[in-house]
N, C-alpha and C positions, 0 to 999 in steps of 0.2 A: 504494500500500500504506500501509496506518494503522498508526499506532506508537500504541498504549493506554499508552507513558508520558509521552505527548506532549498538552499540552489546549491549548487556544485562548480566551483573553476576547475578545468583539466587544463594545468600547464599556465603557471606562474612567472615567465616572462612579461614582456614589455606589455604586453596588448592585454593577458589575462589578469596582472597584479590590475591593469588599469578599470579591467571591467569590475574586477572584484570590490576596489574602493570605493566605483560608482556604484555598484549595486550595494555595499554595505552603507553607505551614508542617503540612499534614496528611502530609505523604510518600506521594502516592498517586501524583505525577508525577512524572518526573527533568526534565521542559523544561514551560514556561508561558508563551507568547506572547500577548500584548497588544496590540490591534489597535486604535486608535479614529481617529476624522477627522481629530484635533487631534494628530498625531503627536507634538509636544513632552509634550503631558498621559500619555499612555503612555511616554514617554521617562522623565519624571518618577517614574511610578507604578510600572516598573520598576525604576529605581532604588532608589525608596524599600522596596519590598519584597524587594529582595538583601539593603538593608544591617537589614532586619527581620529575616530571618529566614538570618543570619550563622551562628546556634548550634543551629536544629532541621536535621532530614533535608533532604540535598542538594537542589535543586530550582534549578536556572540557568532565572531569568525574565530576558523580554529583549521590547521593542518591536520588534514588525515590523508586516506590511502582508499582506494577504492572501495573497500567497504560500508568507510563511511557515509557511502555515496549512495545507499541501499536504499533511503527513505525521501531524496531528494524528488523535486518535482519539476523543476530546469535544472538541466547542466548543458554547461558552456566550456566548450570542447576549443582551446585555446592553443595547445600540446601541438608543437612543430619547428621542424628547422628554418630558419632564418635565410632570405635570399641572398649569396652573395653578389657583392657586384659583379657584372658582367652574366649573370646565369638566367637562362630564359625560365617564364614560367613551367615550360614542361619538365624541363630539368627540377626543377622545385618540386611538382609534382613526384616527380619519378622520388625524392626520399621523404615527401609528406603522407604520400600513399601506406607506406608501410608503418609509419609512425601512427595514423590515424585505421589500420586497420585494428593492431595493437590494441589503441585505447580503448574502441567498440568492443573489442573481446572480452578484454578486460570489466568493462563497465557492464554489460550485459549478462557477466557472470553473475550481479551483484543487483541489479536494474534493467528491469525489460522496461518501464511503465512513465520515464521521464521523458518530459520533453527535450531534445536534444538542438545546441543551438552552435552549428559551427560557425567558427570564426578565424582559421588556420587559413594560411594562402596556399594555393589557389582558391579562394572560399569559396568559387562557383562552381567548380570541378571537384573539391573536397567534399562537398552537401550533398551532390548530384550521388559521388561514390557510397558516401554512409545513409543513404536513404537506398541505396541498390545491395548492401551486405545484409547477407543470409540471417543477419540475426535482429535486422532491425522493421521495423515493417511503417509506411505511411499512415497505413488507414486510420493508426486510431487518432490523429489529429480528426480528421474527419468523423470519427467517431466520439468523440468529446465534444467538438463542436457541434454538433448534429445536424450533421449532412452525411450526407447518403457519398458515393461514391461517382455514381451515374450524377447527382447534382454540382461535382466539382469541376469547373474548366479551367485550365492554370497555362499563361502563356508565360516564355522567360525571355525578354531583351534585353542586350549591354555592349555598352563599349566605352571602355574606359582607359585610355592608355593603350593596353594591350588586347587584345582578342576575348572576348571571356563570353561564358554560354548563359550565367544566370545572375544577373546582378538584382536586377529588376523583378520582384514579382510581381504581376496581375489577376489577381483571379478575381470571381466571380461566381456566384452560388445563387440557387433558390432554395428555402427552408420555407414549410410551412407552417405560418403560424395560424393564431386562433381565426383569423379574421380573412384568409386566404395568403396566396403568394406574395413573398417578397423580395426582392433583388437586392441582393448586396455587393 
């Protein structure tokens, strides 16, 4: 069972200590677990962000390990190598691929039932993958939300810099409510 006041960072570098302090001082969660390879770096970046945000809305961050990650209701899948200069996205791909299949295994050992939010580069090529491995399934965004399957139409455009397949989403759905159809 998922606790929606409960989130997960995977991968306490640049981008995920960043989400974590934003989502620890937004009040949207009461618990913030920090997950990355280098235990102590999450140790650290917990810390730093208790004694941050000391005087906004309560929020108890803390370093753990995948398990902790059991009751979470978002996690944000941050875990990946860093571009160097001169390397093309597919190259990036090619060692983010194996890093992000890794952490879906892992996680899934522990959490089938959370909403999973990547944010690793290639992000548009990384989300497309972890929403195509065996162990993750779409439907039940659509199924929490309540819509049907047959009701969801989802186009993806982008270009941003470089080439990319999904930056943009649009969709659009009909749900029936009390009083007939309505378009969102």
């Amino acid at each position: 069972m998922t606790n929606i006041q409960k989130c997960g960072v995977i991968g306490v570098g640049f981008v995920g200590a960043t989400c974590a302090y934003t989502l620890a001082v937004s009040g949207l969660f009461s618990d913030l677990v920090l997950v990355d390879m280098n235990r102590d770096k999450a140790i650290g970046e917990a810390a730093d962000i208790n004694h941050g945000v000391a005087f906004s809305k309560p929020c108890r961050v803390m370093a753990g390990d995948y398990a902790d990650l059991a009751e979470c209701g978002l996690i944000i899948i941050a875990a990946g190598a860093n571009q160097k200069p001169g390397e093309s996205r597919l190259e990036l791909l090619g060692r983010n691929k194996g890093i992000l299949s890794s952490v879906i295994a892992q996680l899934t050992a522990v959490n089938r039932e959370a909403i999973l939010l990547v944010v690793s580069n290639p992000v548009d090529v990384l989300t497309c993958l972890a929403e195509r491995l065996p162990c993750r399934t779409c439907t039940r965004f659509r199924y929490r939300t309540g819509y049907r399957a047959a009701q969801v139409s989802a186009r993806t455009a982008a270009w941003r810099g470089q080439p990319q397949r999904a930056c943009v989403h649009h969709w659009r759905a009909r749900r029936q409510r009390a009083g007939g159809m309505v378009e969102r």
